[in-house]
C-alpha positions as CSV (number, residue, x, y, z in Angstrom):
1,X,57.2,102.9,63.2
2,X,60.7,103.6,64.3
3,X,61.6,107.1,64.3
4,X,64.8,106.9,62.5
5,X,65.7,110.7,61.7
6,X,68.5,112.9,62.8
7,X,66.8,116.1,63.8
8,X,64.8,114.4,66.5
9,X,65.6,115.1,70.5
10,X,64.8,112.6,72.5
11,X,63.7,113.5,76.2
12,X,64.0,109.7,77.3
13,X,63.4,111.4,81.2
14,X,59.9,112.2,80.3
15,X,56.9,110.1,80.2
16,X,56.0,109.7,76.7
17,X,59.5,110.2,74.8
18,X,61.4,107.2,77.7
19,X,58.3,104.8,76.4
20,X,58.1,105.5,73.1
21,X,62.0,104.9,72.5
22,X,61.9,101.8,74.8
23,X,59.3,100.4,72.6
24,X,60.8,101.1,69.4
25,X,64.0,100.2,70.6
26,X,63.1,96.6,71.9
27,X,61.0,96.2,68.8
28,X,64.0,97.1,66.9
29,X,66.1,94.6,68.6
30,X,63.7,91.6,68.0
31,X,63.5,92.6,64.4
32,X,67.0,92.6,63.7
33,X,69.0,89.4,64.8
34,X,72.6,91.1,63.6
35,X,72.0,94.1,65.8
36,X,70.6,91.9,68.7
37,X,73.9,89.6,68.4
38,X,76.3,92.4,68.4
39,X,75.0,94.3,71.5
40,X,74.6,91.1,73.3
41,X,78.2,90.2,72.3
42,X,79.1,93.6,73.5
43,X,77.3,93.6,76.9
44,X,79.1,90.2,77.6
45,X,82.3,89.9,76.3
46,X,83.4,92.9,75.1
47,X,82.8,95.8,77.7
48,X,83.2,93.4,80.5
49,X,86.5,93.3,79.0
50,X,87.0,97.1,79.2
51,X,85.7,98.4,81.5
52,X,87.9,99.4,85.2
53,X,86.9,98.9,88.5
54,X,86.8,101.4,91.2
55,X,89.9,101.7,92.6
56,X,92.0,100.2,89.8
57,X,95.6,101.6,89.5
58,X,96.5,101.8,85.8
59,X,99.4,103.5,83.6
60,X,99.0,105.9,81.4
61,X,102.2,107.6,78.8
62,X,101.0,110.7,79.2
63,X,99.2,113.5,81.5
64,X,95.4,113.7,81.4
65,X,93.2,115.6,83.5
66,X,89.7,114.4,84.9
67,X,86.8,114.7,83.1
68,X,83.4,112.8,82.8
69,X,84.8,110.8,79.9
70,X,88.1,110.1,81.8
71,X,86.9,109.6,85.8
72,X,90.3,109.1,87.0
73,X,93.2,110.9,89.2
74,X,97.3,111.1,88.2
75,X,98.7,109.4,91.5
76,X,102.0,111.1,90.3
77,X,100.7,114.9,91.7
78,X,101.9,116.4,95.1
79,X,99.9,115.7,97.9
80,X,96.3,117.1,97.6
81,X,92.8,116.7,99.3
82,X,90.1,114.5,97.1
83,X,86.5,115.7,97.4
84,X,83.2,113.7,97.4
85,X,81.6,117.4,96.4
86,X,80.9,121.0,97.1
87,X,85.1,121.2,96.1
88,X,86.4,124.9,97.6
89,X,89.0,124.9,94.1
90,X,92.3,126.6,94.6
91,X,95.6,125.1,96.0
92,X,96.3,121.5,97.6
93,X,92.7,120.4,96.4
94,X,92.8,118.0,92.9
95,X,90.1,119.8,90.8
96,X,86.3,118.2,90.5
97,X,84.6,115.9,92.8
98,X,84.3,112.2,93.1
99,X,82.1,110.9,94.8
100,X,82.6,107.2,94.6
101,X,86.3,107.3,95.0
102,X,86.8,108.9,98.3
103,X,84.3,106.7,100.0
104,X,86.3,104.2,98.7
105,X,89.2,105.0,99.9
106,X,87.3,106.4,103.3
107,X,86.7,102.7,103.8
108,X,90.1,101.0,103.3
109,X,91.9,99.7,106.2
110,X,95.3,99.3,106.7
111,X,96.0,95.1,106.8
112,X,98.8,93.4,108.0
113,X,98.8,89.4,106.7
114,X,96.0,90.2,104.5
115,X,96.1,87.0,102.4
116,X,96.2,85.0,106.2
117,X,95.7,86.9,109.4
118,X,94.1,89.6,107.4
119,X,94.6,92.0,110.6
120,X,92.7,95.5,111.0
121,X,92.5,95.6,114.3
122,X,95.7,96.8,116.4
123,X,96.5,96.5,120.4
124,X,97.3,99.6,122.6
125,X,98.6,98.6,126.0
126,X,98.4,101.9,127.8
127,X,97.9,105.7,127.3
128,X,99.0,109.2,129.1
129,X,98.5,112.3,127.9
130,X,100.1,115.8,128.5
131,X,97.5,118.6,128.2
132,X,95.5,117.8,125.2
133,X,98.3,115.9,123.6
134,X,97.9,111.9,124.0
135,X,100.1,109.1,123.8
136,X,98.9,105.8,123.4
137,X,101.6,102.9,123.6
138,X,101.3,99.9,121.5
139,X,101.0,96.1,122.9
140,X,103.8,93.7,122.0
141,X,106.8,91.9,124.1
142,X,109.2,91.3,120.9
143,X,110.3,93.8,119.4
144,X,110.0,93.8,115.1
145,X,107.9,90.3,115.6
146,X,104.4,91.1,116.0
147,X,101.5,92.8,113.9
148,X,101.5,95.9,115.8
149,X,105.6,96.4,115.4
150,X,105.1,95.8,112.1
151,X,102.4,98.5,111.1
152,X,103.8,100.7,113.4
153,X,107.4,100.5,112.1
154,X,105.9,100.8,108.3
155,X,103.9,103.4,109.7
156,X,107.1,105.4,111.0
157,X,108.8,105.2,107.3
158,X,106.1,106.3,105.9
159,X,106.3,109.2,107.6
160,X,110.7,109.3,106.9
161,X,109.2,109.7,103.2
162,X,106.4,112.3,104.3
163,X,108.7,114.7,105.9
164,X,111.4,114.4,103.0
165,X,113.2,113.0,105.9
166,X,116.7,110.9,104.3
167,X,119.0,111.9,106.8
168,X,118.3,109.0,109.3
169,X,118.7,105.5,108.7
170,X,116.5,102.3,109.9
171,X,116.4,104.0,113.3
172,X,112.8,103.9,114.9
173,X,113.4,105.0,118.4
174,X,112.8,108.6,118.4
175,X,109.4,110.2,117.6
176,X,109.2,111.9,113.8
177,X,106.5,114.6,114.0
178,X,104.5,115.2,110.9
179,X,101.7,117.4,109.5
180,X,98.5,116.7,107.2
181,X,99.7,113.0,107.5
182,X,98.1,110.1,108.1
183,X,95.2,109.6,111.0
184,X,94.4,106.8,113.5
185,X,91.0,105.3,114.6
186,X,90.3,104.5,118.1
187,X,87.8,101.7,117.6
188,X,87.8,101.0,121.4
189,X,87.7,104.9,123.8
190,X,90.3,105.4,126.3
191,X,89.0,105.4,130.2
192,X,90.5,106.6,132.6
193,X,90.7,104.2,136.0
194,X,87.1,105.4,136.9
195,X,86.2,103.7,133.9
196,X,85.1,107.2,132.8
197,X,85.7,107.8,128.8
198,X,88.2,110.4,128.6
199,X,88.9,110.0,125.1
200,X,86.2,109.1,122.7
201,X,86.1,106.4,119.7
202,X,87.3,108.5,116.5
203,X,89.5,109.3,114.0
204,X,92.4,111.8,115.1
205,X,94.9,113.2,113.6
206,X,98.4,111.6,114.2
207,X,101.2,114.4,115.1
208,X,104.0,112.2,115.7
209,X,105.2,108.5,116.1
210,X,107.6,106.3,117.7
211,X,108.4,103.0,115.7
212,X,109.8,101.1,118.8
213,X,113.2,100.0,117.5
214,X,114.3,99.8,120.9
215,X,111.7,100.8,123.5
216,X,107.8,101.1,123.2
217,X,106.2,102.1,119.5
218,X,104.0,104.8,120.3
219,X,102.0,107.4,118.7
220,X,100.6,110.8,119.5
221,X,97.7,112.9,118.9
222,X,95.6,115.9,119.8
223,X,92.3,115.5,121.5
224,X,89.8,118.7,120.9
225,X,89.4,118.7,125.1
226,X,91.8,118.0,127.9
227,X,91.5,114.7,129.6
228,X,91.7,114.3,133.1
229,X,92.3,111.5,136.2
230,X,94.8,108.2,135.8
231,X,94.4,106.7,132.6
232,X,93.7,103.3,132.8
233,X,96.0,100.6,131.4
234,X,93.8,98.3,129.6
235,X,93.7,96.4,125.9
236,X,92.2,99.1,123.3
237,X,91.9,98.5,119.7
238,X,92.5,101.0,117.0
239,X,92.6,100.7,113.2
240,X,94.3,103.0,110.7
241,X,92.3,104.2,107.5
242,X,95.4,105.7,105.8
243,X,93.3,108.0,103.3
244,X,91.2,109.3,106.0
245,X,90.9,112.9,107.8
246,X,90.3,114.0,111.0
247,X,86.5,113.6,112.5
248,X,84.1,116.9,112.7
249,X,84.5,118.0,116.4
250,X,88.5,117.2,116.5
251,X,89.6,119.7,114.2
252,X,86.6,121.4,113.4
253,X,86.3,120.5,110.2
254,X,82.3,119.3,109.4
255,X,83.5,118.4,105.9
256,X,85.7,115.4,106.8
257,X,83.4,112.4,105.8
258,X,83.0,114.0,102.4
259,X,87.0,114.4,101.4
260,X,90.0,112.2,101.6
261,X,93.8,112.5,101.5
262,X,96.0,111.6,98.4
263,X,99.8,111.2,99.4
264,X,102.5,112.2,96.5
265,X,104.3,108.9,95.2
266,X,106.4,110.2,92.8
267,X,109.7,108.3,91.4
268,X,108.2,105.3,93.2
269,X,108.3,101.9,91.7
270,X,105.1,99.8,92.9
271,X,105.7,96.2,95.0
272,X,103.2,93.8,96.0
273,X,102.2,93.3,99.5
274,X,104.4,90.8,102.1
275,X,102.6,88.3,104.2
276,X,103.2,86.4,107.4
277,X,105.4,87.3,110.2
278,X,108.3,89.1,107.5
279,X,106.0,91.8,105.9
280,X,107.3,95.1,105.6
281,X,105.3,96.0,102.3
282,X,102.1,97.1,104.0
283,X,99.2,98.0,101.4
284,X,99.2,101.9,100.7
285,X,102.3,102.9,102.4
286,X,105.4,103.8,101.1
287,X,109.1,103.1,101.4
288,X,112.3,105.5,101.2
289,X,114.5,103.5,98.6
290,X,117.7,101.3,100.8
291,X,120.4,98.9,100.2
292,X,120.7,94.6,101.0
293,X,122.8,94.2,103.8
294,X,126.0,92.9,103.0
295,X,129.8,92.6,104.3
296,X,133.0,92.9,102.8
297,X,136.1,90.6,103.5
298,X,139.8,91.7,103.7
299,X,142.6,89.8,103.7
300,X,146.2,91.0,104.7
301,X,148.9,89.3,104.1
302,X,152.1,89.5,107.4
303,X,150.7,90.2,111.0
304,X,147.1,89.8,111.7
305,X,144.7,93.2,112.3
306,X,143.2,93.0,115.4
307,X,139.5,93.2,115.8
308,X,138.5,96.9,115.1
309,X,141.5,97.7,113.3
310,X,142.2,99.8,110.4
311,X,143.7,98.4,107.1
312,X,145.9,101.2,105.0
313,X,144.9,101.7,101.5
314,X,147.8,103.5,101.2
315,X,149.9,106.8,101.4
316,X,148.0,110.0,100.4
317,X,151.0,112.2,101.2
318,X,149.5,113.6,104.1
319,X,148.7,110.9,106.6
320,X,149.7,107.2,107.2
321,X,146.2,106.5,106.1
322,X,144.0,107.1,102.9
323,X,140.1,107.0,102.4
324,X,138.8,104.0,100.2
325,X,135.5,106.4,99.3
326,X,136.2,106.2,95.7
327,X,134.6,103.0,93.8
328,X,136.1,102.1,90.5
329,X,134.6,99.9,88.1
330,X,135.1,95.8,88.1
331,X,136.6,96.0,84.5
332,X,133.6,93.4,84.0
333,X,130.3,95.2,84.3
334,X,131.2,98.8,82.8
335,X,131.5,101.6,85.2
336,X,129.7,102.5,88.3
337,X,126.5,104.3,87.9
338,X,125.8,106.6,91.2
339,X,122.7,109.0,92.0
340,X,120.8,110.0,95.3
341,X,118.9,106.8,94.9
342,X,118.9,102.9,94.6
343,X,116.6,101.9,92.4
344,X,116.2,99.3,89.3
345,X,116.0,99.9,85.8
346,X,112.7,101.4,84.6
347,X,110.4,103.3,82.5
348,X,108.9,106.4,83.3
349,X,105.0,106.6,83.0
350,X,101.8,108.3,84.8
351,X,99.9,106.1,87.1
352,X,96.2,106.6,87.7
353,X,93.4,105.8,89.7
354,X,90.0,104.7,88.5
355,X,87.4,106.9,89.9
356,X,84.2,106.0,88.5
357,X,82.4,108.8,88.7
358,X,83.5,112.4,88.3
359,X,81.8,116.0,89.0
């Protein structure tokens, strides 16, 4: 007989109390069609329906804070440190553990192409290094054309947002060094021209980084010892894991394969990822906000402006010249609307990630 009162407490992790509900519970089901329908309907349609996968970004009106019942993290916080367990608490650490999530994330690569090349994997040409402080140089002959400019240019603005950094235009030449920031994997070590592996296969910690607008893209990073002989110029492949940390034994940290990274996107709008030879929209990297090229024409009436001339605007009193730096409305499309930013119109709303599992 099913045991259908509400003072009972079922143990269904013991023996006797996990059969005895099975039983009655099956017995239950076969008994009564209604209830059999509606939980199959359920396990099929329904909660297929509502359920999230790992990983799924979602929106959310307002702020909620992980729990078991709501296994999910606010993308819109500061940058933090996501733990699998034993979570130290306290500052720069988002609070509980997650255990599914960061090896997720642990495990995403960064892909250039992905819907056609789908490339992980990422030349170097050449490396030096200067104490324990190594350079490795990426290979490609034209500049802004191949997979490795690409990444490594997306790379480098990813790190203009990192540091804050709007004072500099489109302008990749010259190394940006960051902290806590992203981390590179040498799939393949780097020998010196003994053949003898100076610098093992790993995950390091990337301190600054060259985009190669005009001359090489590079990237540097600290090795734990110091490296000796010629390095050898050979092909060596490396991948980037963009939520990743440094491995045990380069920074000391023993704790690295059980925590990942979470990088702040706030006031960030959210744009699918490019393909083919034009992509600049590389999965899980972000973009300072910019402006479509464009050009303006004048036309002067009476003698022609040589090339590089100035046109007058007109007579400020002072000088022969003025400054057109004020913009005035079209008299079509209402009056100009200026801020510190170029962005669409939009709404404002919390996005999440889908843990799974919270602890």
């Amino acid at each position: 007989m099913f045991n259908n009162t509400l003072n009972r407490t079922w143990g269904i992790t013991t023996a006797f109390d996990g059969r005895f509900l099975n039983a009655d519970f099956s017995a239950a089901l076969e008994n009564d069609l209604y209830l059999k329908s509606a939980l199959e309907t359920f396990i099929n349609t329904t909660y297929p329906g509502t359920k999230k996968e790992l990983g799924e970004v979602f929106f959310l009106s307002e702020l909620k804070a992980a729990n078991s019942d709501f296994p999910a993290i606010c993308l819109a916080q500061n940058n933090a440190t996501i733990w699998k367990s034993v979570n130290p608490l306290g500052p720069g650490n988002i609070p509980g553990n997650f255990p599914d999530l960061v090896d997720y994330l642990r495990a995403i690569p960064l892909r250039f192409d992905p819907l056609n090349a789908n490339n992980t994997d990422f030349t170097v040409s050449s490396w030096s290094y200067s104490g324990a402080t190594i350079t490795i140089t990426f290979a490609y002959t034209t500049p802004k054309g191949t997979k490795e400019s690409k990444v490594i240019r997306s790379l480098h603005e990813d790190a203009f947002v990192h540091n804050q950094n709007d004072s500099v235009g489109v302008e990749y030449s010259a190394f940006e060094a960051v902290t806590s920031w992203r981390t590179i994997t040498l799939v393949d070590p780097l020998r010196d021209s003994s053949d003898v592996v100076q610098i093992p296969a790993g995950t390091y910690q990337i301190t600054a980084i060259a985009g190669g607008e005009s001359g090489a893209a590079q990237i540097k990073f600290v090795h734990s010892g110091t490296p000796s002989g010629t390095p050898k110029t050979e092909s060596r492949l490396v991948r980037f894991y963009p939520y990743r940390l440094q491995d045990a034994g380069q920074n000391l940290d023993d704790k690295a394969a059980i925590k990942v990274r979470h990088y702040a996107v706030q006031g960030r709008g959210f744009v699918t990822v490019d393909n083919g030879d034009s992509s600049e929209w590389v999965g899980g990297l972000r973009r300072r906000d910019r402006l479509q090229g464009f050009a303006v024409n004048w036309r002067a009436s009476g003698a022609g402006i040589a090339s590089g001339g100035i046109i007058s605007t007109g007579y400020d009193g002072v000088s022969s010249l003025a400054n057109s730096n004020v913009i005035v409305s079209d008299t079509v499309n209402g009056e100009p609307r200026l801020n510190s930013t170029t962005d669409s119109r939009g709404l404002g709303l919390y996005p999440y990630i889908w843990a799974k599992s919270f602890g």
